[in-house]
C-alpha positions as a printed NumPy array, in Angstrom:
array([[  0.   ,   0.   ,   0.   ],
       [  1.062,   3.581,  -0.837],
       [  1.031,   5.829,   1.629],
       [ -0.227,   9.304,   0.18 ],
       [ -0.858,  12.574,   2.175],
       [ -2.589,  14.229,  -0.615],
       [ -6.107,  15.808,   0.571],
       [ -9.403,  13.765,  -0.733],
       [-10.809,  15.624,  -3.317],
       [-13.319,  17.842,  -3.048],
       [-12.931,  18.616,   0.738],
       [-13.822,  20.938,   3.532],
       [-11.157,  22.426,   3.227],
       [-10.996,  23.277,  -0.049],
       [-14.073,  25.449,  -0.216],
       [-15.273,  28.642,   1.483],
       [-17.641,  29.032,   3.334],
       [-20.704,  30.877,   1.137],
       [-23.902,  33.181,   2.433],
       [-26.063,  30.472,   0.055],
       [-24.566,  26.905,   1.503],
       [-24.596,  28.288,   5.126],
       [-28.275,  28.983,   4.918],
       [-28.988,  25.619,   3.148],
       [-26.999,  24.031,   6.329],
       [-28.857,  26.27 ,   8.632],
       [-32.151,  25.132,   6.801],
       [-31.437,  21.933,   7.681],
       [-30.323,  22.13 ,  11.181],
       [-33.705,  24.511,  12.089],
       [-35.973,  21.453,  10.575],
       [-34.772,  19.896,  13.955],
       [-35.303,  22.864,  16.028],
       [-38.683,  23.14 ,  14.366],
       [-39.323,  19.233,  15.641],
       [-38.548,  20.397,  18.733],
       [-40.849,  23.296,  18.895],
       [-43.449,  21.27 ,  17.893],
       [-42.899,  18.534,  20.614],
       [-42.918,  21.037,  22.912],
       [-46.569,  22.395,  21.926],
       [-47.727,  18.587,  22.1  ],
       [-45.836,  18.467,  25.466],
       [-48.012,  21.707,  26.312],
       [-51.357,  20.256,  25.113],
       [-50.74 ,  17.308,  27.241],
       [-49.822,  19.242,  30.668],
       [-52.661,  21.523,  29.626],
       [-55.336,  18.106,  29.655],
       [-53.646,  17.334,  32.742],
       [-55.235,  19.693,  34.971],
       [-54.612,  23.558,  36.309],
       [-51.702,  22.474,  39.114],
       [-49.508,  20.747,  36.573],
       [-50.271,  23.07 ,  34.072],
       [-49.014,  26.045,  36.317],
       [-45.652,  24.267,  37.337],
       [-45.166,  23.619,  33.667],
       [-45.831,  27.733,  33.486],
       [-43.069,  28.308,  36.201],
       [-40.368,  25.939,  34.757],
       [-40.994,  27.751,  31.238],
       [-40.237,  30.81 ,  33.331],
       [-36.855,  30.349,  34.261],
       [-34.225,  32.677,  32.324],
       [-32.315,  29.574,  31.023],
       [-35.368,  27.836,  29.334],
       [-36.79 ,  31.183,  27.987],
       [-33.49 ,  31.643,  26.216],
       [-33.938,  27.929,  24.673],
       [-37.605,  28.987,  23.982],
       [-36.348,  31.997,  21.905],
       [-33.616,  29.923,  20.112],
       [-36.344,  27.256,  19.047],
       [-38.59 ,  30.389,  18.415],
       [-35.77 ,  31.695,  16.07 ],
       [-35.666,  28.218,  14.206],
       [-38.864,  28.107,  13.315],
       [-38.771,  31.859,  11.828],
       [-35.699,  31.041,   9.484],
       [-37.338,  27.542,   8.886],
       [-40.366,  29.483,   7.786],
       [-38.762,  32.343,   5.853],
       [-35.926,  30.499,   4.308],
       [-38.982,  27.908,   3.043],
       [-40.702,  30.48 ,   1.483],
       [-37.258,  31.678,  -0.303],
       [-36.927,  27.602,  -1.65 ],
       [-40.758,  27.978,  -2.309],
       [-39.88 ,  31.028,  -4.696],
       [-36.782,  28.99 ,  -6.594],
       [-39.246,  26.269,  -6.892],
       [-41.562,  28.762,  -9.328],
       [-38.089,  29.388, -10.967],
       [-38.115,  33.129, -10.071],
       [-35.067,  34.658,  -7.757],
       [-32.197,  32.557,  -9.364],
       [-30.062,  35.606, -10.195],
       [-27.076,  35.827,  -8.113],
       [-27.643,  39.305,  -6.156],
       [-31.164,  38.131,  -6.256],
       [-30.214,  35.128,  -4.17 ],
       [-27.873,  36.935,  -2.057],
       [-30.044,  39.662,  -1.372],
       [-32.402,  37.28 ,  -0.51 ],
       [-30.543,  35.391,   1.892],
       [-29.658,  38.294,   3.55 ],
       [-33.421,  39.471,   3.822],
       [-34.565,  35.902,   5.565],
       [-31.357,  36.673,   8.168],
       [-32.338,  40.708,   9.175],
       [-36.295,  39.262,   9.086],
       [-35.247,  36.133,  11.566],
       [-33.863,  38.793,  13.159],
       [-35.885,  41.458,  13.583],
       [-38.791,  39.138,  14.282],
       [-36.652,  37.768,  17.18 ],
       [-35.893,  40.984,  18.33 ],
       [-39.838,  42.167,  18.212],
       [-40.982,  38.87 ,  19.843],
       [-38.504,  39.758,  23.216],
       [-39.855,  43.1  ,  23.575],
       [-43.272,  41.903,  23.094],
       [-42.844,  38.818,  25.374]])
């Protein structure tokens, strides 16, 4: 056997990182968060069947500062899941395939995931 130390071809380290395959990554990775979210809401329903004491400790462990930070992560999944689905939804009609179109795009879903996070915390 020859022993080679040449890189496998294409690798990680080869490429860049680009605005376009981080959000495709990202899409991915806030499908689980949006799992999550909704496991949580039939967790809810459940404690919510359950009675008015259980449902009210479920209210105060939801309340800690730790949890409500995980809450608004999840809640911050599920925007970008949303938005950056109804960016693929556009590509699937064929429209938005220009380069600064998809850039400028991408960078829309981001300041919106953003600025919906932002509203929901001062609202909340």
């Amino acid at each position: 056997m020859q022993d080679n130390q040449r890189p496998l071809s294409p690798h990680l380290q080869v490429y860049s990182p680009q605005l376009t395959s981080v959000m495709s990554i990202f899409h991915r990775v806030t499908g689980v968060g949006f799992i999550v979210a909704l496991c949580l809401v039939c967790v809810w329903i459940y404690v919510l069947n359950q009675g008015e004491t259980l449902y009210l400790d479920f209210c105060k462990f939801l309340a800690y500062p730790l949890i409500k930070f995980i809450l608004y992560g999840i809640l911050a999944c599920v925007y970008y899941h949303l938005l950056n689905g109804i960016r693929y939804l556009v590509w699937s009609l064929g429209k938005g395939y220009e380069l600064s179109c998809v850039y400028g795009s991408g960078w829309l879903v981001t300041f919106m995931v953003l600025g919906l996070i932002i509203l929901t915390v001062y609202l909340v």
